[in-house]
C-alpha positions in Angstrom: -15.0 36.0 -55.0 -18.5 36.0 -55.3 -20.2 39.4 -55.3 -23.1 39.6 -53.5 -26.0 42.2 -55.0 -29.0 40.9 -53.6 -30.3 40.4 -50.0 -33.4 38.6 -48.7 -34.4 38.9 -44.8 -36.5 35.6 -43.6 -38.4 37.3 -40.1 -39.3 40.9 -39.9 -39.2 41.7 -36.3 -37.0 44.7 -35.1 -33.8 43.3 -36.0 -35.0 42.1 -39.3 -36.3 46.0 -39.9 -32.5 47.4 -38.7 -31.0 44.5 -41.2 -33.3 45.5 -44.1 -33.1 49.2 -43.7 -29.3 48.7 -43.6 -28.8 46.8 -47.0 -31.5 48.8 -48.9 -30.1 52.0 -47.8 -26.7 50.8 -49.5 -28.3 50.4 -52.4 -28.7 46.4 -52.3 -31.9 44.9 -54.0 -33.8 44.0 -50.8 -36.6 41.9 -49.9 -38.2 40.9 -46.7 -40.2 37.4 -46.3 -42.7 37.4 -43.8 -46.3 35.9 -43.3 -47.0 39.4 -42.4 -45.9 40.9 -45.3 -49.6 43.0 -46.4 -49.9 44.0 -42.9 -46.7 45.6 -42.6 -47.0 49.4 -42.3 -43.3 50.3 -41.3 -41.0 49.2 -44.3 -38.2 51.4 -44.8 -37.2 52.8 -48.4 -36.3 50.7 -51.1 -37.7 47.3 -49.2 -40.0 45.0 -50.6 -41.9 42.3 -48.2 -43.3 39.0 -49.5 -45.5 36.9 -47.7 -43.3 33.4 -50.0 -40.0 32.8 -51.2 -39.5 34.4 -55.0 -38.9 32.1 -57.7 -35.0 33.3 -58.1 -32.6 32.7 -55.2 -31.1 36.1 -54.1 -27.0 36.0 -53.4 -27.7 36.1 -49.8 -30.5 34.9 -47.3 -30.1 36.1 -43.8 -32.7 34.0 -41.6 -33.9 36.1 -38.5 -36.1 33.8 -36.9 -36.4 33.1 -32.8 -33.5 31.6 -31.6 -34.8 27.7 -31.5 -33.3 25.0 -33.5 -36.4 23.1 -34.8 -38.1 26.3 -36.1 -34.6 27.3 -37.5 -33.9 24.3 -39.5 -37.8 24.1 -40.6 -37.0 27.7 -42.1 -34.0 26.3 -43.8 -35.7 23.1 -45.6 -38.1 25.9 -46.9 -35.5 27.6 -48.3 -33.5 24.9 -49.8 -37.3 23.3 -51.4 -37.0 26.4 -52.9 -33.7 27.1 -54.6 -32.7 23.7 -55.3 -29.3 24.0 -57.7 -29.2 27.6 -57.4 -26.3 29.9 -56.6 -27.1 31.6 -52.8 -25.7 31.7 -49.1 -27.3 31.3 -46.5 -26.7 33.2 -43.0 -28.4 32.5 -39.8 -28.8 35.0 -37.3 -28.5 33.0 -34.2 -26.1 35.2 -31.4 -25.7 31.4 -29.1 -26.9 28.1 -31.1 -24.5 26.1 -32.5 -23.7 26.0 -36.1 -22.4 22.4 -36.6 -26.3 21.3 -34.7 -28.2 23.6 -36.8 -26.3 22.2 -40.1 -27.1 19.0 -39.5 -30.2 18.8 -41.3 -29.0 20.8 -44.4 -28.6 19.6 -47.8 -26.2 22.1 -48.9 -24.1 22.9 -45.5 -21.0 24.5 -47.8 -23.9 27.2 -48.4 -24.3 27.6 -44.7 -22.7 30.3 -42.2 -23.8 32.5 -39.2 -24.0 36.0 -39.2 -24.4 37.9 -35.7 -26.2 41.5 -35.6 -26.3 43.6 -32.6 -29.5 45.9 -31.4 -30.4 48.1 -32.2 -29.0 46.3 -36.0 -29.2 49.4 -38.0 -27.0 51.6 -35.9 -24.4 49.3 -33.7 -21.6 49.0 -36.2 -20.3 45.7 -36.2 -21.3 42.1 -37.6 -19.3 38.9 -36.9 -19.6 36.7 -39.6 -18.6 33.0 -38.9 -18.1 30.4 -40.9 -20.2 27.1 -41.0 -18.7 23.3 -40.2 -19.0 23.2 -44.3 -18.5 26.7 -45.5 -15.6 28.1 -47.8 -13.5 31.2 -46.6 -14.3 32.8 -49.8 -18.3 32.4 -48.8 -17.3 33.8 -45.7 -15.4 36.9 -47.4 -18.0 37.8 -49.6 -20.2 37.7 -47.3 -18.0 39.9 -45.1 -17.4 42.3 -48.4 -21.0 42.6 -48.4 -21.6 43.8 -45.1 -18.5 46.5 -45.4 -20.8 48.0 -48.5 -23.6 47.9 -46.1 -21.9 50.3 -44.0 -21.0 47.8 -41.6 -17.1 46.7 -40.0 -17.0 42.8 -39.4 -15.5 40.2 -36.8 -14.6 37.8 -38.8 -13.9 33.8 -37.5 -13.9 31.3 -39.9 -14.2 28.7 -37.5 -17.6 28.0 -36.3 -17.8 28.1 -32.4 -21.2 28.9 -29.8 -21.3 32.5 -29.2 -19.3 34.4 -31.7 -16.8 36.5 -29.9 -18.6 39.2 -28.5 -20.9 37.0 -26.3 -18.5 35.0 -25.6 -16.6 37.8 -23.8 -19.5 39.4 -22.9 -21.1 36.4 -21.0 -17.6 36.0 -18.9 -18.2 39.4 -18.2 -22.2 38.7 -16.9 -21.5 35.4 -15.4 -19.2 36.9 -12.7 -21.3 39.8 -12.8 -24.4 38.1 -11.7 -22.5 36.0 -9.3 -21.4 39.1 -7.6 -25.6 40.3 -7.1 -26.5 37.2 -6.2 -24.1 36.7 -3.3 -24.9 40.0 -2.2 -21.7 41.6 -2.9 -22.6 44.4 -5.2 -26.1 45.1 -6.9 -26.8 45.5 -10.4 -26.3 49.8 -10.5 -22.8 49.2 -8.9 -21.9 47.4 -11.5 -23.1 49.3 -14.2 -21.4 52.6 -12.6 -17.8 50.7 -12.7 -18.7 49.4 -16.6 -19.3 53.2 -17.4 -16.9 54.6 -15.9 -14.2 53.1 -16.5 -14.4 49.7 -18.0 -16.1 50.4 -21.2 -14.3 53.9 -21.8 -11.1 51.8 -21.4 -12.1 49.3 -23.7 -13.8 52.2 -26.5 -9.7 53.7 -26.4 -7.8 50.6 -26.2 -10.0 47.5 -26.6 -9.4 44.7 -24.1 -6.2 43.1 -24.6 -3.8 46.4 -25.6 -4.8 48.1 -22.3 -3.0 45.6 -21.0 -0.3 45.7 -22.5 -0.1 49.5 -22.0 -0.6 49.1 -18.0 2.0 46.1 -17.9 1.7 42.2 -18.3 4.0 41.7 -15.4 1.4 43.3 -12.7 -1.3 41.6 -14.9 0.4 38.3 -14.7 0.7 38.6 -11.0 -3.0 40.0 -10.6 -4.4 36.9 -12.7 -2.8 34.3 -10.2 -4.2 35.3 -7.4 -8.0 36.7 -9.1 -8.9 33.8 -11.3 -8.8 31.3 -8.8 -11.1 33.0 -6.6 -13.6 34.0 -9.7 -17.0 31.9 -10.1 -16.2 29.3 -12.2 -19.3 27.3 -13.9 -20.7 25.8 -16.7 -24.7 25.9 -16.3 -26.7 29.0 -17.1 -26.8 31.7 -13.5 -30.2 30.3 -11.6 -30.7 33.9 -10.2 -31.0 35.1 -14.3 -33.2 32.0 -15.1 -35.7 32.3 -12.1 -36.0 36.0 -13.1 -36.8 34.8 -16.8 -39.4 32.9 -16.0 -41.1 34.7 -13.5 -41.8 37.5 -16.6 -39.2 39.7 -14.9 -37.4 39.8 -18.3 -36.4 43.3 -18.4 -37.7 47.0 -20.2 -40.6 45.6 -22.0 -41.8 43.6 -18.6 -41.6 47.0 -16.7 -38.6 44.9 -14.2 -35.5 42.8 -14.5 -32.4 44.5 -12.5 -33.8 47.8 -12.5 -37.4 48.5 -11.8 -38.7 49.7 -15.5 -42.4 51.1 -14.4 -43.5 54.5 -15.6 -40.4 54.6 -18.1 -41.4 55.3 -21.4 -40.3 52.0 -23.6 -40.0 53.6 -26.3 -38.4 56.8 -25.4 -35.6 54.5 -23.6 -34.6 52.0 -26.4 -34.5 55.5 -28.6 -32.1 57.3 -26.3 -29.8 54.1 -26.0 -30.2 54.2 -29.7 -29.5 58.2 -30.0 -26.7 57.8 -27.6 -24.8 55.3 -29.1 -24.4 56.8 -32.6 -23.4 60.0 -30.7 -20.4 58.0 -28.7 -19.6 56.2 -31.9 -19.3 59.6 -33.8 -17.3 61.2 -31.3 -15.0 58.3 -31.2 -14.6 57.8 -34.8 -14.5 61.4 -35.6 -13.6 64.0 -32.8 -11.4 61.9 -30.6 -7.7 63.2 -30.9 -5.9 61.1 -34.1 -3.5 58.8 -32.8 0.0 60.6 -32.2 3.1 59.3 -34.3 4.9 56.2 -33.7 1.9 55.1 -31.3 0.1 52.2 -33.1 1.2 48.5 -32.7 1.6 45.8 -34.4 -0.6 42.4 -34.3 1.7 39.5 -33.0 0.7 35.8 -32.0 1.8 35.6 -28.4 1.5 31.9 -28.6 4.9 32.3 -30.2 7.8 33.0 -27.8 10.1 35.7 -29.1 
């Protein structure tokens, strides 16, 4: 399996920072490309920043640019002028464009796979790392392999579909969920309360699907016939969430979105979520009660009866 040793980050906005500061801290050779690169005052230890593509490919390219096709695939013709018949991969960082459109132009798609980062990247712990309509499962493992010696844990699908699997299950989740405040039923702080309080400490515990085997997929069986039915069932974008986009209500930074943001400290907020997180993610992984004997399953494909 290839070893990877050498990282270059195309875009060096905040998740291109978290990326960087991630692989250099592992003690990856690391190297940012931006236009910016003589302006930029906030490069963390063990980075350098180039304002073109060096001469030598590095083992892996992870392209953070804004999520549009067009100026994706103009990023990856640059790249692939450059390195033509040398040994890289290349990663995009899209979280919900899909791979087999953005391949399309590519030269070299067997070099091409996605790799989706959370915010804030250099503290959320996991990576899904999907493979490309071309891409080998070995590119896909080393890839993987690197992010592990990054300090990172991976999702890892080797079949390229939009979304990866967290957005996937997390835009389920928001669909209904925006459905819900826009037919009045509950607002945005409701929802949020029920997430906290018991949904996501559920999920931190047991994930999603074990909790329900633990409760019981007899009751859950008869809960799904009658629920799904009734849920909100669609397959364009909520036009409450659009409207709200592109009225500038987008959120923190605007000073609105759900919650009215003005006089919070922007800053001082996306620091605390930051702060908070690694705090829950400690206490889970380290003062949480181990798991008793006898207590952990096994995986099984329920697709198969028996």
């Amino acid at each position: 399996m290839k070893q990877i040793h050498s990282v270059l980050i195309y875009g060096y906005g905040v998740m291109g920072r978290g990326v960087a500061k991630t692989f250099a801290a592992a003690g990856f050779d690391t190297t940012v490309r931006s236009a910016r690169a003589a302006e930029i005052v906030d490069l963390p230890s063990g980075v350098r920043a180039v304002s073109v593509l060096p001469q030598t490919a590095p083992d892996l390219i992870i392209e953070l640019v804004p999520e549009d096709v067009p100026t994706k695939q103009k990023v990856f013709a640059e790249i692939e002028a450059a390195y033509v018949g040398q040994d890289y991969l290349l990663g995009t960082g899209t979280s919900g464009l899909d791979l087999i459109e953005l391949a399309a132009t590519l030269a070299a798609p067997e070099k091409f796979l996605g790799i989706h980062y959370f915010m804030p990247a250099d503290t959320a712990p996991l990576v899904e790392v999907m493979g490309g309509p071309a891409s080998s499962r070995e590119s896909v493992d080393a890839t993987a392999a690197a992010l592990h010696r990054s300090g990172k844990e991976t999702v890892v699908l080797y079949k390229p579909i939009v979304g990866f699997l967290v957005n996937r299950l997390q835009h389920a989740i928001l669909s209904e969920a925006y459905y819900l405040i826009e037919n009045g039923v509950a607002d945005a702080s409701a929802i949020d309360h029920a997430a906290r309080r018991l949904l996501a400490p559920r999920m931190c515990l047991n994930g999603l699907i074990q909790q329900k085997d633990i409760s019981g997929l007899k009751i859950h069986a008869e809960a799904q016939a009658s629920i799904v039915p009734e849920l909100f069932h669609t397959n364009v974008a909520n036009p409450m969430l659009q409207a709200m986009a592109r009225r500038g209500e987008t959120g923190l930074a605007a000073g609105k979105g759900f919650y009215d943001w003005a006089g919070c400290d922007t800053d001082a907020v996306r620091k605390q979520a930051s702060t908070q997180l690694s705090a829950l993610l400690q206490f889970i992984d380290y003062a949480l009660p181990k798991a008793l004997p006898n207590t952990e399953p096994k995986p099984r494909d329920p697709r198969q009866p028996g």
